[in-house]
C-alpha positions as CSV (number, residue, x, y, z in Angstrom):
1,X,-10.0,4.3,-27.3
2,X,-8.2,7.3,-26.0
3,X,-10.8,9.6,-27.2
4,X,-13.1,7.6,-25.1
5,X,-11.0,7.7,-22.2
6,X,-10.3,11.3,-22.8
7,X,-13.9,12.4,-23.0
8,X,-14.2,10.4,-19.7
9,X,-11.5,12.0,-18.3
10,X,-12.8,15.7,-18.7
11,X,-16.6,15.1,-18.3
12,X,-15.9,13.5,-14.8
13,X,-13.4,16.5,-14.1
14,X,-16.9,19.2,-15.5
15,X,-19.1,17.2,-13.5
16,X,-17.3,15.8,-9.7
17,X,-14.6,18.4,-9.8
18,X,-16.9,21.7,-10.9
19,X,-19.8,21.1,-7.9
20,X,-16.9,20.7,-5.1
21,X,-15.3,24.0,-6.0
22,X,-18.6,25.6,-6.2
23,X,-20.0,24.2,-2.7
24,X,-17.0,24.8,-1.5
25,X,-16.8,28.3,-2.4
26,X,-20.2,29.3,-1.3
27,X,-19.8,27.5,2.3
28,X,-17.8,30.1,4.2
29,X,-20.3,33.2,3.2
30,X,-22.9,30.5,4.6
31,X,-21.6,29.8,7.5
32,X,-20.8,33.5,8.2
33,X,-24.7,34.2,7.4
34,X,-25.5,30.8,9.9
35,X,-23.6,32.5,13.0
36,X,-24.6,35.7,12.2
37,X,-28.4,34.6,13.1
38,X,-28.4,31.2,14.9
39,X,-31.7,30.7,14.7
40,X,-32.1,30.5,11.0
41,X,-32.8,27.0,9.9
42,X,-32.3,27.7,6.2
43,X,-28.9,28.8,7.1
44,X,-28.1,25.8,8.8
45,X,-30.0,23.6,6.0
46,X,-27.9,25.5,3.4
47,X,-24.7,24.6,5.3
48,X,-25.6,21.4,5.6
49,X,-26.0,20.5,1.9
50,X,-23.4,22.4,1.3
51,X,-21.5,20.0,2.7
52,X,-22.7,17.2,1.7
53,X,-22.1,18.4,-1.9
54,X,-18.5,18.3,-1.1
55,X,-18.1,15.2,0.0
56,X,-20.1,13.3,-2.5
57,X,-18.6,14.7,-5.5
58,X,-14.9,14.2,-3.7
59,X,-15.8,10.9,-3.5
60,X,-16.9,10.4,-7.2
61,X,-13.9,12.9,-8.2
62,X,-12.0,9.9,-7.9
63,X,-12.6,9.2,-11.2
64,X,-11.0,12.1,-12.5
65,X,-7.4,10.6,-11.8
66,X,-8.4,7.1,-12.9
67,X,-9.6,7.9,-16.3
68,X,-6.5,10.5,-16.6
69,X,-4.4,7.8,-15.6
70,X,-6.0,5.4,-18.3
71,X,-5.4,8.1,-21.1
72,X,-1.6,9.3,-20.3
73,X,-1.4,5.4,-20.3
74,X,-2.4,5.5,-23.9
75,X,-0.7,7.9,-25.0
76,X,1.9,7.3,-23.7
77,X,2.2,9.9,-21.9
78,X,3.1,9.2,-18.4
79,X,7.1,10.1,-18.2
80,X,5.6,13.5,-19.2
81,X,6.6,16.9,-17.1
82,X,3.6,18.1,-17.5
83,X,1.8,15.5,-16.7
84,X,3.7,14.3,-13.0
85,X,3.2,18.4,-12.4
86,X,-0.6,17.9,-13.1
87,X,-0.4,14.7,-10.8
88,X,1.8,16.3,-7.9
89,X,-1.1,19.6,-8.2
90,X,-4.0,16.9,-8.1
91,X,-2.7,14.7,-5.5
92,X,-2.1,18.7,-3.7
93,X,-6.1,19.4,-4.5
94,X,-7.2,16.4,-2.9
95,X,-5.0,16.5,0.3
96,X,-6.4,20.1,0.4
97,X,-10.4,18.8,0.1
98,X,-9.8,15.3,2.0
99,X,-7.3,16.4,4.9
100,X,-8.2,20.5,5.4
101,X,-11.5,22.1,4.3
102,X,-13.8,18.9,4.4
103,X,-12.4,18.5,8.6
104,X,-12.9,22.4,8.8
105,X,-16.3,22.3,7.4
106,X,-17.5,19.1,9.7
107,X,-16.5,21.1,12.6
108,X,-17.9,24.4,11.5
109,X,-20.8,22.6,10.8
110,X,-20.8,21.3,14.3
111,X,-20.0,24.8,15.7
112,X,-23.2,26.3,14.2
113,X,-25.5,23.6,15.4
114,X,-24.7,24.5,18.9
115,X,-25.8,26.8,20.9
116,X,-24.0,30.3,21.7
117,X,-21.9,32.3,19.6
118,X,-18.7,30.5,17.7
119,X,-15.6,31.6,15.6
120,X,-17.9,32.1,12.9
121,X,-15.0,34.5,10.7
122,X,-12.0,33.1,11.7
123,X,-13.0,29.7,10.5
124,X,-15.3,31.3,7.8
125,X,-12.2,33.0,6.6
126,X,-9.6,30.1,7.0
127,X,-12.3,28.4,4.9
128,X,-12.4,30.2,2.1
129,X,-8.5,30.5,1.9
130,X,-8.4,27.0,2.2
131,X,-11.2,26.7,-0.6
132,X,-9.2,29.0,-2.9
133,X,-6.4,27.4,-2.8
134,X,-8.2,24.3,-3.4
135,X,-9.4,25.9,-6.8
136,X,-6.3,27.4,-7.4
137,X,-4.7,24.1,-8.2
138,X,-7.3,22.9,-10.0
139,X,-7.0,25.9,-12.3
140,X,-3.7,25.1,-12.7
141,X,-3.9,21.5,-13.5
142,X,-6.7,22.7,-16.0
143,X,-4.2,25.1,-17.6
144,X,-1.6,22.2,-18.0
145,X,-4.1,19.9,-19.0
146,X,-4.7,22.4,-22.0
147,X,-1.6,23.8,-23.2
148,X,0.4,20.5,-21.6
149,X,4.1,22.7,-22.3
150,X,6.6,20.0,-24.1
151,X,4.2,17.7,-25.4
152,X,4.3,15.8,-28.5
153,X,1.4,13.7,-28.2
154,X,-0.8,15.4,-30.4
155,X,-3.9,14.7,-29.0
């Protein structure tokens, strides 16, 4: 069973976790190419499913936690340090997505829609900040998820 819920685990990190950081990452250089001509549809088109990317797969990266829940739970492994670090860095990930870059990206959105010219770089650059260090702590989770320092559960 924790093989199962292993191989659960890590294919709904590969397949929610990987599109958000990828839409995520290519959003600001859209938005900055949306501003830079506001009449360009595809731009806004690309920005919009951009988006949308993002918040569908946040929603279904809920499962990430659930099924790693379920298999630190069966191996017993949930008193570990590196596991409550790879909790404390998750929960950090998705306060980043949830309560910074998918707000920012709603209202850049919004911005670019409208008429006139906007803060296309400052929020373009705040943006990709945001998004790297939203990928930034999901490279570390992966990292302790790997080489999980102290462990003895020899999975």
């Amino acid at each position: 069973m924790t093989k199962l819920l292993l191989s659960l685990h890590v294919l709904a990190a590969v397949l929610a976790i990987g599109p958000v950081t990828v839409a995520a990452s290519m959003f600001p250089r859209a938005l900055r190419r949306a501003h830079s001509d506001p009449g360009d549809r595809e731009a806004l088109t690309t920005l919009r499913m951009l988006h949308r990317i993002c918040r569908v797969y946040a929603a279904v990266g809920i499962a990430v936690p659930v099924f790693g829940f379920a298999t630190a739970s069966s191996l017993n492994a949930l008193g570990s340090g590196w596991l409550i670090i790879s909790v404390l860095l998750t929960a950090a990930a998705a306060a980043t997505l949830a309560l910074l870059i998918l707000p920012a990206q709603d209202a850049a959105l919004t911005a670019a829609q409208a008429p006139g010219p906007g803060p296309a770089t400052r929020s373009a650059g705040r943006l990709a900040m945001l998004t790297g260090v939203f990928n930034l702590l999901w490279a570390t989770v992966t990292v302790l998820m790997i080489v999980r320092p102290g462990s003895t559960t020899g999975a």
